[in-house]
N, C-alpha and C positions, 0 to 999 in steps of 0.2 A: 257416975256423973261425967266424968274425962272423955268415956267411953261415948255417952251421950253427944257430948260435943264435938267430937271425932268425926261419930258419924252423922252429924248435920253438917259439918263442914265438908266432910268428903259428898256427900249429897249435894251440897249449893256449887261445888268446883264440879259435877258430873252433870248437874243441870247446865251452869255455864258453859260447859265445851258442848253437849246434847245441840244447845241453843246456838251456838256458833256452827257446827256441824252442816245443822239444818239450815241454817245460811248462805254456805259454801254452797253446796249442792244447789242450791237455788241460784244462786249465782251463774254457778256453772252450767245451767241447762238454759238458762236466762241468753246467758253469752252465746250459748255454740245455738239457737236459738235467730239470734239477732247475727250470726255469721252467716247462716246459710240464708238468710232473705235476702241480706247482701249482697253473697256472690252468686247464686240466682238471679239478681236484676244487673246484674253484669255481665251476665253469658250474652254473648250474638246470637241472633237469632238466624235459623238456616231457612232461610226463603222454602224449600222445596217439602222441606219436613212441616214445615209451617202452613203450605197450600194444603197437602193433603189432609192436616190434622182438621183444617176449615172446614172442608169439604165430607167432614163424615158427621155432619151435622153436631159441632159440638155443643155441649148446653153453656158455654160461656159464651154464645154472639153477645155482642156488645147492641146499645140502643141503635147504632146508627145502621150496622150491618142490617139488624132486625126491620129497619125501616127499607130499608134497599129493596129487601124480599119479599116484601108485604105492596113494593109499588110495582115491584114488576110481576107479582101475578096481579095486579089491578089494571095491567097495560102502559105500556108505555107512553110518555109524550111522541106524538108524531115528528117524524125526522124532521121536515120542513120548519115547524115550532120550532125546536131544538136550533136549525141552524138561525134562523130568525134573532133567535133570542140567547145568543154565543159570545162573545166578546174576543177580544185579540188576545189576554189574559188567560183567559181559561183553554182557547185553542192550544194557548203554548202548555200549557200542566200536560194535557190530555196527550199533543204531542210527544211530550218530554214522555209521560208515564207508559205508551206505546213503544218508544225506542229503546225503555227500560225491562221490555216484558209482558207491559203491563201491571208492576208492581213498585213500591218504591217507598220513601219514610218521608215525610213530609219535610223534616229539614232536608232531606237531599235535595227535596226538588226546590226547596227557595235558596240554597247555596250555588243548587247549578245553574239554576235559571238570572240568580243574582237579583230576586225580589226578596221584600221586605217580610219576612215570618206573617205580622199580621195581614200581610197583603195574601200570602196564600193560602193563610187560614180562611183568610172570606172564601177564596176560588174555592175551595175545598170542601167547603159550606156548601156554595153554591152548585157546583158537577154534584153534589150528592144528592142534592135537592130534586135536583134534573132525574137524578137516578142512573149519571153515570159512573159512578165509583159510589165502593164501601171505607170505609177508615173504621178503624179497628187499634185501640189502646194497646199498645203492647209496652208495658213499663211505662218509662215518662214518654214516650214516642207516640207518633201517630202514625200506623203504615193505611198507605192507600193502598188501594185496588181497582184497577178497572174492571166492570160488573160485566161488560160483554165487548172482546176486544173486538170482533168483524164488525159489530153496530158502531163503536165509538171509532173503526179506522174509519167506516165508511161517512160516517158525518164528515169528518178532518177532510179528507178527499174532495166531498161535495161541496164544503168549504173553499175548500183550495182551487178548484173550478170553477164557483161563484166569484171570486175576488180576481181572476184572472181575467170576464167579461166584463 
């Protein structure tokens, strides 16, 4: 009988620890788990590593890239439209994002140009709409792109010539 309660007691203290054990463990893959998403959405991202990774057709395009591509094999707006229908606002994005490269994060360009976040989020909208940049989710961020830099200098320019007459 002693015997019997012995080992039901040693039984319920090796189920207890079994039960905490498998806890632990849980815990622990849980943690290092929620560390690496962390420090992964903390890394910089390297522009040049990041171009090419775009460009090998990857299966993560985002909705908006995906619309970019689908308007420019459908043809473009005519330049003329385009300058027609440009604003002082959005000339400066398209400038700024040409002196950049052609590439750029959305906050940079409402910090450098000194507009309002939701002010260049419209702009942003709208050159997309146009089909002259992509934007692409990168963590919380939004990176632009300009879709084709000769087409979008050479509007700027015909711009810059028009408002000169």
């Amino acid at each position: 009988m002693i015997f019997l309660m012995l080992c039901m007691t040693l039984m319920s203290i090796y189920n207890y620890y079994l039960i905490i054990s498998i806890a632990l463990i849980q815990f622990a893959v849980l943690s290092s788990l929620i560390y690496q998403v962390f420090k992964e959405s903390k890394k910089p991202i390297d522009k040049e590593s990041d171009n090419s990774r775009i460009n090998k057709s990857s299966s993560t395009i985002s909705q908006l890239e995906f619309d970019a591509v689908n308007r420019n094999k459908q043809g473009t707006v005519g330049i003329t439209e385009l300058i027609n229908n440009i604003n002082e606002d959005e000339v400066k994005v398209l400038s700024f994002l040409l002196n950049k490269g052609g590439d750029a994060y959305q906050a940079e360009i409402a910090r450098e140009l000194e507009l309002p976040k939701s002010t260049v989020s419209r702009i942003i909208r709208r050159l997309h709409d146009k089909g002259l940049i992509t934007v692409r989710r990168v963590g919380r961020f939004s990176y632009v792109q300009v879709t084709d830099i000769d087409y979008v200098s050479d509007i700027i320019s015909k711009l810059g010539s028009n408002k000169s007459h």
